[in-house]
N, C-alpha and C positions, 0 to 999 in steps of 0.2 A: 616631713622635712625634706629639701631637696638644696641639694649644691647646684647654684645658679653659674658662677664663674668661679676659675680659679686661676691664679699669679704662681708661678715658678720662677726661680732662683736660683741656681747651682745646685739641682736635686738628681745626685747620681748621675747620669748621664744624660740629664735633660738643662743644658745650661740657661737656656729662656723660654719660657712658653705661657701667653697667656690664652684661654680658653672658655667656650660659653657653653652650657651643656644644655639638654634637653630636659624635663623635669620626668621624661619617660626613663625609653633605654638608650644610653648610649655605650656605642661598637664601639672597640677598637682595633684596627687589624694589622697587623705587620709581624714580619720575621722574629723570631729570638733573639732575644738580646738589643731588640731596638728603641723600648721602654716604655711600651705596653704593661707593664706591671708595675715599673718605677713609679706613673701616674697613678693607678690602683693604691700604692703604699706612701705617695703624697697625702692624698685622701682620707686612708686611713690613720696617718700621722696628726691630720691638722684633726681629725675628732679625737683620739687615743695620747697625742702628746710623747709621742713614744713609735718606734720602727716597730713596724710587721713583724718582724722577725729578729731575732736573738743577736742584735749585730749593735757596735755603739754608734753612737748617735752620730759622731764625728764620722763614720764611714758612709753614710749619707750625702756626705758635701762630695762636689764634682772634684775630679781628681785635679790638684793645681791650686785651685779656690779657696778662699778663705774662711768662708761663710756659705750658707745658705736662707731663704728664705721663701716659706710659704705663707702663701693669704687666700682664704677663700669668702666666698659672699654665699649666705645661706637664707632660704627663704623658709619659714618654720612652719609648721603645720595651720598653728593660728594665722598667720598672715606677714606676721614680723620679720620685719630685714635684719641678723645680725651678721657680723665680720668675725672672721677669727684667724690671727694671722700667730704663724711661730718661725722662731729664727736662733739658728746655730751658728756662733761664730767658734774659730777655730780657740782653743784654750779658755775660754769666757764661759763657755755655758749657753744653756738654751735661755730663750726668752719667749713667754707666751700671751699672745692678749687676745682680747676676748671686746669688738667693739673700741677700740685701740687706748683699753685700760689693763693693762697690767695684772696678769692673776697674783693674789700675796701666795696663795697655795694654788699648785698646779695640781693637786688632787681634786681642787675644785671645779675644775674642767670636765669630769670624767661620768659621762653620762649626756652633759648637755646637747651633745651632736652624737646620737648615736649611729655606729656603723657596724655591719656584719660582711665579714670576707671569708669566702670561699676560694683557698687556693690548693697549687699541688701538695704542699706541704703538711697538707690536714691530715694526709693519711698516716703523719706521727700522733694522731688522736686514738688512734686504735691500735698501731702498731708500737709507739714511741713508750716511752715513759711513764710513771703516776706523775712526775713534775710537769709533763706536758699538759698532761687535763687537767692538776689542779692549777694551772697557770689558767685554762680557759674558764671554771668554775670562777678564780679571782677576779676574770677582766670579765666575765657576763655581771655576777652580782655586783660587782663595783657601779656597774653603771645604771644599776635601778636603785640599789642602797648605798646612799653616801657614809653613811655610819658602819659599813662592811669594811671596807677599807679603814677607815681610823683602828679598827676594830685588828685587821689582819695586820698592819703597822705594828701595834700595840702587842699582839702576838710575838710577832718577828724579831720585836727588840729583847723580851722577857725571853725566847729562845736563845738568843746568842749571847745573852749573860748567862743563863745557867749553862751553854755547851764552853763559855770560860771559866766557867767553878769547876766547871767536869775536866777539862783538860790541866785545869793547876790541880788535881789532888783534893780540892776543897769536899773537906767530909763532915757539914756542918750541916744540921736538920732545920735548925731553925732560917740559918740562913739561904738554903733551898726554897721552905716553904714561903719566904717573903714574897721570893721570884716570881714561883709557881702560882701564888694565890692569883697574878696578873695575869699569867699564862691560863689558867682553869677560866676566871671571865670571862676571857677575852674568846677562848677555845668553843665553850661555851655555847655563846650569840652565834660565831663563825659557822660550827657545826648544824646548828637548828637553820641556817639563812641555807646551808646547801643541802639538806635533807629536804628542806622544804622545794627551795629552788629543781633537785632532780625532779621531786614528788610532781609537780606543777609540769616539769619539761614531758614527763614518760609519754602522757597520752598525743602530744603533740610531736613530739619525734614518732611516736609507732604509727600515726595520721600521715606523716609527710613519708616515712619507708615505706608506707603502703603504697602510698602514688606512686612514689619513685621505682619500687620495683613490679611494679603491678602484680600484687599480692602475693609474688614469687616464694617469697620466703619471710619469716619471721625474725626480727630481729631487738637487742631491746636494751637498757642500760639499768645500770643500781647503782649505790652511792654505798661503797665499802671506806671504814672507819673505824676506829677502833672504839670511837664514841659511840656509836649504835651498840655498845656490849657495856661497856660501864664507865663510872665518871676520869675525868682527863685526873685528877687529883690521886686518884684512889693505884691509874696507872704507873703514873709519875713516882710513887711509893714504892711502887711494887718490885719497878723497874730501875731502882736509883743506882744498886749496886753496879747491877751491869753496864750502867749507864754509867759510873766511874770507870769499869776496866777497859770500857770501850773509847771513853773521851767525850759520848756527844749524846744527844736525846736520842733514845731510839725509835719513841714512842710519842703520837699526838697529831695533831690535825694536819700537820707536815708529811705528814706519808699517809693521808686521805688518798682515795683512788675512783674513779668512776669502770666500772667491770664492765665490758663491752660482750654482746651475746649475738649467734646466729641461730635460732632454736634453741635447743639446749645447750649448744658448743660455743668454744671460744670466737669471738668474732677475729681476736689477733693472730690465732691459731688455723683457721681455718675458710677465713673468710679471702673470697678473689678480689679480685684489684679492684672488679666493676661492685662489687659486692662493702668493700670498705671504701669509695670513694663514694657508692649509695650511701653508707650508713653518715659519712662525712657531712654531706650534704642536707640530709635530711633531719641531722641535727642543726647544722649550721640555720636551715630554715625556721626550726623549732625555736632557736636563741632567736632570730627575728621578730617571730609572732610573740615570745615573752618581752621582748625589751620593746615593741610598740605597745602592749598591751600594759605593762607595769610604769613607763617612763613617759609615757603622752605625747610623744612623738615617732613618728614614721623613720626607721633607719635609711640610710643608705643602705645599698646590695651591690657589694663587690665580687662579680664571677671570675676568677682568674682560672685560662684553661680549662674550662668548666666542660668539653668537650671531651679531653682524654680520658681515656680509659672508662666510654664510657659506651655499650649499645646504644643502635639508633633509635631504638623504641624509649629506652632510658630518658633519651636527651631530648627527646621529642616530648617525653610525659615533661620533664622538669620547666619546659622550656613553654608547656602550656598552663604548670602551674603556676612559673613567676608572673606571665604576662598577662594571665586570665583576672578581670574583675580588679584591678589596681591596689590590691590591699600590700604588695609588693613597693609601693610606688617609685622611685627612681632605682635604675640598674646599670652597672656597668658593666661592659662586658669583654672579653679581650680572648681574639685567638688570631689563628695564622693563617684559618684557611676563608676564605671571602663567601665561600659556599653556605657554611656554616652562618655568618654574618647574616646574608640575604638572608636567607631561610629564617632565621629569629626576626628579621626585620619585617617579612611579610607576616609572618604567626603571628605579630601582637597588633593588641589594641589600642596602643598606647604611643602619640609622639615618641617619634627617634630620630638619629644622629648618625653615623658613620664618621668615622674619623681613619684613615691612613698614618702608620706611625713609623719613621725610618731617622735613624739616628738621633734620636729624644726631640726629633720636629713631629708635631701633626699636623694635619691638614683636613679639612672639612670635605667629606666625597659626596 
C-alpha cells in the first residue's frame, strides 16, 4: 500500500498543503517546529482515526480555525485506488469516510490502511509505563484482528461497572459474578490474541536487534500477566475483598505488561539511549513485518528523527535495512540535517522525493 497524495486543512501548523509523494522514500528536511512531524501524525491520523499521541483531537486544528480536514489518495497493494478523508469540526465531532462513504463504526477503519511510526516518543516503550505498551499491544492487534477490539471494548465496559460496585460498597456475589462472567470471556480471547501476538513478534524483534545493533548485545521481550498463572475468574475471587477496600480492580488484563530485557537485565534499567532507541526500532520494525504479513497489505513507514541518538554505523545498518530489497515499501522520513537526507537518498534503491519544510509550507527540492 502506498499514499499517493495528500490534502491538508488546518492541521496544527500547516494551514494548506497539498502534496504528491513518491511510492519509495520520501525526505523531509527543516528545522524544529516547522512541521516536519505534523505531516507524519496527518498520515498517521488518516490510517489510525485517532493523534499519534495522547493529545484530544480538537488540539490538532490550527490555532484560530474551526475545523480541520484531511484526505488522502491511497493506491493498495492489489492495484486499487481508495480515498479516505477525516474531518474535525470544532464542538461536532469527527467525521470519517472511507471512498466518500461514511463509516457507521469507526472501529471499522482500523487495520485497512495500516501504518507504523517510529518516533522520539518510543522510548516511553521501555522506559514509560505497562499502559504505554499495553496501549501499543491494542493498536498492533486491533489492526490485524477486528474481533480484538470488540473484544477489549467489551472488556473495558464490564471493568468500569464492577470498579462502580466497588466504589459504592456493593458486597453482592452474585451480582459481581454477572459482570465478571463478561469480563473472564472477554479477558480470555484478549489474553491468548497477545500471548500469541508476543510469541510470533519474539523472533522477529531479536532478527531486526541483531541488524540494528550488529550483534552487540542481546536483547528480548515477554508477555507478563497475571493470566499466564491462572484463570481471570478464579483472580477476580480471590482478590474481591481488597478490591472492595481499595475501590477498584486490582487485578486482570488491565495491568498486562510487556518486560523489556538487555541480556539478563532490565532493559528500562540499564539500557542507553542508543541501546533503547535500538530496541524501539527494532520492534517497531518487528510490528511492520507482522502487520504486512497477517493483514495483506504493505504499511506505511513513518521515521520521525530517526537519526538521534543514534551511532553512525547504527543508522547506516537501519538505513540499509529499510531501503534494501523493497519489502519496507513507502517511507517517510524527517530530520534537520540535509547531510543525513542525501546520504539515505543515495543508499536506496528505491524512487525518492526530498521535500524542504518551513512554517507547515513544503516545497519539492
Amino acid at each position: 500500500m502506498r499514499l499517493d497524495r495528500l490534502e491538508l486543512l488546518n492541521f496544527k501548523n500547516i494551514s494548506e498543503a497539498k502534496m504528491e509523494f513518491s511510492p519509495g522514500v520520501n525526505c523531509l528536511l527543516g528545522l524544529n517546529g516547522m512541521g516536519k512531524s505534523n505531516l507524519l501524525e496527518a498520515i498517521h491520523f488518516l490510517s489510525m482515526a485517532r493523534p499519534m499521541n495522547s493529545i484530544p483531537e480538537s488540539a490538532m486544528i490550527t490555532h484560530g480555525a474551526d475545523l480541520l480536514m484531511t484526505k488522502g489518495h491511497y493506491r493498495m497493494d492489489g492495484g486499487t485506488e481508495e480515498t479516505v478523508s477525516c474531518g474535525i469540526v470544532k464542538g461536532k465531532g469527527k467525521t470519517l469516510r472511507r471512498n466518500d462513504k461514511e463509516y457507521s463504526r469507526i472501529s471499522d477503519h482500523i487495520g485497512r490502511f495500516p501504518v507504523v511510526s517510529v518516533t522520539p516518543s518510543d522510548s516511553e516503550l521501555v522506559t514509560g509505563s505497562g499502559e504505554v505498551r499495553r496501549r501499543l499491544l491494542d493498536m498492533v492487534i486491533s489492526q490485524a484482528d477486528r474481533a480484538y477490539l470488540s473484544r477489549l471494548i467489551r472488556y473495558n465496559k464490564s471493568l468500569e461497572s464492577r470498579n462502580k460496585m466497588l466504589r459504592a460498597g456493593v458486597n453482592d456475589r452474585l451480582l459481581y459474578e454477572s459482570i465478571e462472567t463478561t469480563m473472564t470471556e472477554a479477558a480470555t480471547a484478549i489474553h491468548a490474541a497477545r500471548r500469541d501476538w508476543i510469541e510470533r513478534i519474539k523472533p522477529l524483534f531479536a532478527r531486526y536487534y541483531s541488524t540494528v545493533s550488529d550483534d552487540a548485545e542481546r536483547a528480548s521481550l515477554s508477555y507478563k500477566s497475571i493470566l499466564n498463572e491462572r484463570p481471570l475468574q478464579e483472580v477476580l475471587d480471590a482478590e474481591r475483598g481488597r478490591d472492595l477496600a481499595l475501590g477498584f480492580t486490582t487485578a486482570g488484563i488491565h495491568r498486562d505488561d510487556i518486560t523489556t530485557r538487555l541480556g539478563e537485565y532490565s532493559m528500562r534499567r540499564l539500557g542507553s539511549q542508543g541501546q533503547v532507541k535500538s530496541f524501539t526500532i527494532a520492534l517497531r520494525f518487528a510490528i511492520f513485518t507482522y502487520l504486512r504479513e497477517a493483514g495483506g497489505e504493505t504499511p506505511i513507514l513513518l521515521l520521525d528523527d530517526i537519526f538521534d541518538k543514534l551511532d553512525r554505523s547504527r543508522v547506516s545498518r537501519i538505513m540499509e535495512e529499510v531501503s534494501g530489497g523493497g519489502s519496507f515499501g513507502q517511507i517517510f522520513i524527517t530530520d534537520t540535517n540535509r547531510e543525513h537526507l542525501d546520504e539515505t537518498i543515495a543508499s536506496i534503491r528505491s524512487d525518492s522525493r526530498l521535500f524542504e519544510v518551513a512554517d507547515g509550507k513544503f516545497s519539492l527540492i
